[in-house]
C-alpha positions, 0 to 999 in steps of 0.5 A: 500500500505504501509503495502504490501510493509512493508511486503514485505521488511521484508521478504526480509530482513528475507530471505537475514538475513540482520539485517540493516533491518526493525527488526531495529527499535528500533534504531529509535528516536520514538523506542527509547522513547517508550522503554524510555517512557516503562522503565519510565512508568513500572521499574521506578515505581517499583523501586521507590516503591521498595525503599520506602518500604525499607526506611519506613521499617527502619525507623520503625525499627529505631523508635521502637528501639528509642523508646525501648531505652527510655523506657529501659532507664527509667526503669533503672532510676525507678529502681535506685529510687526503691533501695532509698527505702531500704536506706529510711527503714535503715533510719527511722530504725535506728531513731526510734531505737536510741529512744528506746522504743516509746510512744504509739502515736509515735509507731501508727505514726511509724507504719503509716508511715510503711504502707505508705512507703510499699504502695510506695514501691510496686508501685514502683516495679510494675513500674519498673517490668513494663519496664522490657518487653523492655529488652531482655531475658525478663524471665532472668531479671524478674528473676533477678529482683525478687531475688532483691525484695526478698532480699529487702523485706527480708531486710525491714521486717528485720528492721521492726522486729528489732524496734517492738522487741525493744518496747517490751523488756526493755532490752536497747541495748541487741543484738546490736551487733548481729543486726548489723551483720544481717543489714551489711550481709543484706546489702550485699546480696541487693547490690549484686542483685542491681549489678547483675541488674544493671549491665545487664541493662546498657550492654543491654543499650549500645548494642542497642545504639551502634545499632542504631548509626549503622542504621542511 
């Protein structure tokens, strides 16, 4: 009986076009929870999921480049370290030349030594070669860096060359003067290729600090 009249009064309503109608229900306390109880139990959902994607995303994202800064930023600090090295050669250098020509006990230690100081220096290049992957324009700074391993070695062997020379000349002093040029330009060239790297890693430091205070 109910449904007959329902019917009925909604043909009516559709005939006459009147919109106070039966096709009112949604002003109705019940239509209005379930078009409620629709948008809480479907948009809602996916709004909220929706937001937490996003959220994870850039926290992930700020994670990494956290991460990626730490990692550049011991990359620099290892890097310093490695440029001791070349002071640590001038050093044990020049000590061995001021005694001019060693005893054969003193030129096995100094050369002892040698091998030693190598070893380390290798291991520390290959650290610092390493962390040079969380930088951008990776084969750009691998390029760099390897212009300052070249020099440095070139730099090492030089001094190296220069204190065997002396053991085997009686000569004193002769070519000091010469010597000290070839260690001055040597010096420059280093730094040169120290600076060039130097200088690429704090800039690419700073831009991703300066990225991430952006995100946060």
């Amino acid at each position: 009986m109910d449904r007959v009249q329902f019917e009925a009064e909604l043909r009516k309503a559709l005939k006459s076009g009147d919109a106070s109608a039966p096709s009112k229900w949604y002003d109705s306390k019940v239509g209005l929870l379930l078009i409620g109880s629709l948008i809480t139990g479907l948009l809602v959902p996916v709004f909220q999921y929706t937001q937490q994607t996003f959220s994870w995303r850039r926290q992930n994202r700020y994670d990494n480049s956290k991460y990626r800064l730490s990692m550049m930023r011991d990359c620099l600090r290892e890097f310093v370290s490695l440029s001791a090295y070349a002071g640590e050669a001038y050093e044990r250098a020049e000590a061995a030349l001021k005694k001019g020509r060693l005893g054969p006990k003193d030129l096995d230690a100094y050369q002892m030594q040698y091998v030693d100081f190598q070893n380390r220096r290798f291991q520390q290049n290959a650290k610092v070669s390493s962390q040079l992957i969380f930088y951008d324009k990776r084969e750009e700074m691998s390029s760099i860096f390897n212009r300052y391993i070249g020099d440095a070695s070139e730099f090492v062997r030089m001094l190296h060359e220069m204190v065997l020379a002396k053991q085997s000349t009686n000569s004193g002093r002769r070519g000091s003067r010469e010597e000290g040029r070839n260690v001055d330009a040597g010096i420059l060239k280093l730094n040169r290729s120290y600076q060039l790297l130097i200088d690429e890693m704090k800039r690419q430091i700073s831009a991703l600090e300066v990225e991430n205070e952006k995100s946060m």
